[in-house]
C-alpha positions as CSV (number, residue, x, y, z in Angstrom):
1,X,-71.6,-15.7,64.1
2,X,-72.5,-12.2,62.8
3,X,-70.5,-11.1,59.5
4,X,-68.7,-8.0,59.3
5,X,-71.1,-5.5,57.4
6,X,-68.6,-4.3,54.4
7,X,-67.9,-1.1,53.4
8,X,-68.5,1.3,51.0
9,X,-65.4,0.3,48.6
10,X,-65.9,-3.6,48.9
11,X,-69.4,-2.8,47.7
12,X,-68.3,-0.8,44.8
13,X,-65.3,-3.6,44.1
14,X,-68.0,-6.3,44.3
15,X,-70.8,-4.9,42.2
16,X,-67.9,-3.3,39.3
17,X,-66.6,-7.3,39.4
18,X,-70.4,-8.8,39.2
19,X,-70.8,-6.5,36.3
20,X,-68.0,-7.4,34.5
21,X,-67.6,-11.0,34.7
22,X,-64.8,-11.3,32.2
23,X,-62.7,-8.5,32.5
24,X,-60.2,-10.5,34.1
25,X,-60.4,-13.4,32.1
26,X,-59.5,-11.3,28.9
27,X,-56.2,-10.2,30.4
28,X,-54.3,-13.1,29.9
29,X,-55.8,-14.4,26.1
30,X,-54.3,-10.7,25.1
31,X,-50.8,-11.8,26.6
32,X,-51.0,-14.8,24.5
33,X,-52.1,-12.7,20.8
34,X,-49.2,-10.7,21.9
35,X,-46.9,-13.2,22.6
36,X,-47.8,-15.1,19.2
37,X,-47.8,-11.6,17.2
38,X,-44.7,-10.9,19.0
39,X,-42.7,-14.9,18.0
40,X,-44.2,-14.2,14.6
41,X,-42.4,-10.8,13.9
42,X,-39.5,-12.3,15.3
43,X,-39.5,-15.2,12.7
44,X,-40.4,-12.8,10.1
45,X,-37.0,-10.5,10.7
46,X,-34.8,-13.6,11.0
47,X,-36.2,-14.7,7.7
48,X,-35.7,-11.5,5.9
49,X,-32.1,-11.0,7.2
50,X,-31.1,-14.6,5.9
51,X,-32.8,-14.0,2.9
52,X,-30.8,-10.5,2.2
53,X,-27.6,-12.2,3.5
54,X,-27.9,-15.2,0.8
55,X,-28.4,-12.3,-1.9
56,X,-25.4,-10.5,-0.8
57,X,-23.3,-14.1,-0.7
58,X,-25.0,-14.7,-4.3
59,X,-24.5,-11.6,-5.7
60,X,-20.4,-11.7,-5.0
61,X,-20.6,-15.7,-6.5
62,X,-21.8,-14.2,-9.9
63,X,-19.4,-11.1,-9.7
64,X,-16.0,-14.0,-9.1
65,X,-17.8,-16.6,-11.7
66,X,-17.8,-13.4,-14.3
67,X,-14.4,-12.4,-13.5
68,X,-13.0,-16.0,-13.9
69,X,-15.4,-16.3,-17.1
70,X,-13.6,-13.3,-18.6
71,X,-10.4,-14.6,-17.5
72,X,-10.8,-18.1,-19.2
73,X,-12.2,-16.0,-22.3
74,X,-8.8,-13.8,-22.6
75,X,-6.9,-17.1,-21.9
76,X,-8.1,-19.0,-24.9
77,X,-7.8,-15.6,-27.3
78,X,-4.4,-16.8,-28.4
79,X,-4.1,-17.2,-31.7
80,X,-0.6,-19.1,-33.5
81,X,0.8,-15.5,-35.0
82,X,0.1,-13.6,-31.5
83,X,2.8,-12.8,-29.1
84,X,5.1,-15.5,-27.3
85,X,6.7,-15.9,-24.0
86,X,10.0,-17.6,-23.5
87,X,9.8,-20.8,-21.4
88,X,9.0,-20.6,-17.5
89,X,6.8,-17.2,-18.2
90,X,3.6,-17.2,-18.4
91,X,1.3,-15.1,-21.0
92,X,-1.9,-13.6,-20.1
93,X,-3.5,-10.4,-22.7
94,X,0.1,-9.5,-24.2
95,X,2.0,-9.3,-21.0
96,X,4.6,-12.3,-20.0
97,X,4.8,-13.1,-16.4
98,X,7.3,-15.0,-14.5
99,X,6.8,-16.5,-10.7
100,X,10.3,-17.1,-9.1
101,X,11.2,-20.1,-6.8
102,X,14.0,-18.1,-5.2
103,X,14.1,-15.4,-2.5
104,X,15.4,-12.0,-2.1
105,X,14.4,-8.4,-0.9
106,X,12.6,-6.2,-2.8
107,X,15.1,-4.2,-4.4
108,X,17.2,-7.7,-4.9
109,X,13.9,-9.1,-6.9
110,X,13.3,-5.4,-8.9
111,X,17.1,-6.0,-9.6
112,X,16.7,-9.6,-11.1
113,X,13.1,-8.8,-12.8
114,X,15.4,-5.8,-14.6
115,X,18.2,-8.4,-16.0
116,X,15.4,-10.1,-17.6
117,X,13.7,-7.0,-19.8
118,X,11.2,-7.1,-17.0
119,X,9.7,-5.3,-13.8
120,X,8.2,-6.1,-10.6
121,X,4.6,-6.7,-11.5
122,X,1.8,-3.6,-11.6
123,X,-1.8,-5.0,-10.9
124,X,-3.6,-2.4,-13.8
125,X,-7.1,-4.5,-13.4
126,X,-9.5,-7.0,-11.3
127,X,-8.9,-9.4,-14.2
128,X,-4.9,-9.1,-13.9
129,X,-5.5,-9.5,-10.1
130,X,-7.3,-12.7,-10.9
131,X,-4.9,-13.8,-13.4
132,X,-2.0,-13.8,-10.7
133,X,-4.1,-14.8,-7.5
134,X,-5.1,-18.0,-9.7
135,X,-1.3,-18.6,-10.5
136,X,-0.5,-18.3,-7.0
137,X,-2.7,-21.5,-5.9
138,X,0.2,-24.4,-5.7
139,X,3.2,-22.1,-5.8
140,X,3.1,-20.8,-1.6
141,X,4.4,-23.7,0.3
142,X,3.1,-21.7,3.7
143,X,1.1,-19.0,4.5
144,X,3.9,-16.2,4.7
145,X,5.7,-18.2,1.1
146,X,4.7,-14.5,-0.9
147,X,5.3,-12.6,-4.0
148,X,6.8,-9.2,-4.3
149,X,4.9,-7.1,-6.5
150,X,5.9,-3.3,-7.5
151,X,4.5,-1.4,-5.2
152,X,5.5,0.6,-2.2
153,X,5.4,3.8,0.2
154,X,8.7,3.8,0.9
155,X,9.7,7.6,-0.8
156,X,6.4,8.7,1.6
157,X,4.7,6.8,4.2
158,X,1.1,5.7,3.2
159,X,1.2,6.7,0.1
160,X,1.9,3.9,-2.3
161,X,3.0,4.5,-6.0
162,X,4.1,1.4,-8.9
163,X,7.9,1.1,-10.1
164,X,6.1,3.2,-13.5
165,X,5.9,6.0,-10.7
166,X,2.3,5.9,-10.8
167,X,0.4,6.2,-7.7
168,X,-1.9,3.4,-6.7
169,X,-5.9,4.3,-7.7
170,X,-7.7,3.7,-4.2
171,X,-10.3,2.4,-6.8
172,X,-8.1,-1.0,-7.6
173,X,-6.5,-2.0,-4.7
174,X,-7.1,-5.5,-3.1
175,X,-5.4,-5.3,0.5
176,X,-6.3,-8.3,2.6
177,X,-8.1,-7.2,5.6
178,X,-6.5,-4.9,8.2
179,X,-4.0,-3.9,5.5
180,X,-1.6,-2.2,5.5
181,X,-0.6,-1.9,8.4
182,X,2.9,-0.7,8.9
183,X,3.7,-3.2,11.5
184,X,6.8,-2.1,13.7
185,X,7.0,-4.7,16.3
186,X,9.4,-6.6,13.8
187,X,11.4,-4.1,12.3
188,X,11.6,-0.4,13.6
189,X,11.6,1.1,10.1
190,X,7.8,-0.1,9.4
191,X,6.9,-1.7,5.9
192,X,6.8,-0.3,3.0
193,X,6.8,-2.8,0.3
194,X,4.4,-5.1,-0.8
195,X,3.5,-8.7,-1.4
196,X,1.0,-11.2,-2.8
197,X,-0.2,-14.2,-1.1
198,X,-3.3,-16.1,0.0
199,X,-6.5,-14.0,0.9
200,X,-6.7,-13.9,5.0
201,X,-9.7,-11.7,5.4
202,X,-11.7,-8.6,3.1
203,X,-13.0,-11.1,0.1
204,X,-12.0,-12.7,-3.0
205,X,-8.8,-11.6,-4.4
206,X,-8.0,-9.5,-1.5
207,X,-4.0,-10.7,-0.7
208,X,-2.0,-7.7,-0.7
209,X,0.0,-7.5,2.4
210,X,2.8,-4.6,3.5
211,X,5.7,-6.2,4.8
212,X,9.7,-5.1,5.7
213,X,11.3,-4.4,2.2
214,X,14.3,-6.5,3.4
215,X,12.5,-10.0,3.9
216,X,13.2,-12.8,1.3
217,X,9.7,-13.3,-0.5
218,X,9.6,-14.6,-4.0
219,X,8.9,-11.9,-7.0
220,X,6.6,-12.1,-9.5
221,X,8.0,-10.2,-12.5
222,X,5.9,-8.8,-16.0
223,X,7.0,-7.8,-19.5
224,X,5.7,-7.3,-22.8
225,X,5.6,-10.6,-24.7
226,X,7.0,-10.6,-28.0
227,X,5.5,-11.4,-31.5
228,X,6.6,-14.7,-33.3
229,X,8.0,-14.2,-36.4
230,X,6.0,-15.6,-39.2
């Protein structure tokens, strides 16, 4: 049986393919260095971003152990002759603070904090916002069992000011996440006062929540304690 004579290409295809043996046997060794540079970098990226993720989560550990350090510091800085709080307050760097067990509105709690030489509380530091959060653990029975504190928009909307009249310093705020929010599906009039509860979302310490000015919420109230009498 004759063969077919080839032509000009298949002789070209066949003596480009005699000359270079290997050229097709390199093609899939490079797919593997690629592959294996390409799992390594991979590995290497997961790596980093845990590794910059623990420093984050490490780096707000030391910020809270600091702020409760200082805390404890201020809390054992009482001396005998220093100022006093009358029973059922509590004293933390010369203010007196009382947490209620009874509910009323907003105004209704301002009203009661007044008959006792006191005010709704103003949050004037991260180490006062500590101070109450810590006070809070044991007192909420429930998630929505909050504290009134003295702060509200109600004169103008999103703009909150402290029962002093001061307005509230965007620099020392601690709303819980998604706060506030003005929520109107409950009550048409929005809500412009606030409370104090258990941190839902946003980090440590972050438990401020807007709610209807009418709802029954405990109250935490602050005054300045009073020096004992030698």
């Amino acid at each position: 049986m004759m063969r077919r004579p080839q032509s000009c290409e298949e002789g070209e295809a066949a003596a480009s393919q005699h000359k270079n043996p290997d050229r097709t046997s390199k093609l899939p060794s490079e797919r593997v260095v690629l592959l294996v540079l390409g799992s390594l970098l991979a590995a290497a990226l997961i790596i980093i971003f845990r590794l910059s993720t623990h420093f984050v989560q490490t780096k707000k550990n030391l910020q809270n152990l600091t702020e409760e350090n200082e805390v404890l510091r201020r809390k054992l800085a009482v001396f005998e002759d220093g100022p006093s709080c009358e029973n059922s307050w509590v004293r933390f760097e010369g203010t007196c603070y009382y947490f209620s067990t009874n509910q009323f509105s907003w105004e209704e709690s301002r009203s009661r904090c007044r008959e006792a030489g006191a005010d709704l509380v103003k949050v004037d530091s991260r180490e006062e916002q500590y101070f109450l959060r810590s006070h809070l653990n044991g007192k909420m029975n429930s998630f929505n069992d909050m504290f009134w504190i003295g702060l509200t928009d109600s004169v103008e909307e999103g703009r909150w000011f402290w029962v002093d009249g001061s307005e509230l310093s965007e620099s020392l705020w601690f709303w819980s996440k998604q706060e506030p929010d003005n929520w109107t599906e409950e009550n048409p009039a929005g809500e412009d006062c606030v409370r104090m509860g258990m941190e839902e979302g946003g980090g440590p310490m972050n438990n401020w929540y807007d709610k209807n000015c009418g709802a029954a919420q405990k109250r935490i109230c602050e005054k300045n304690s009073e020096r004992r009498e030698k």
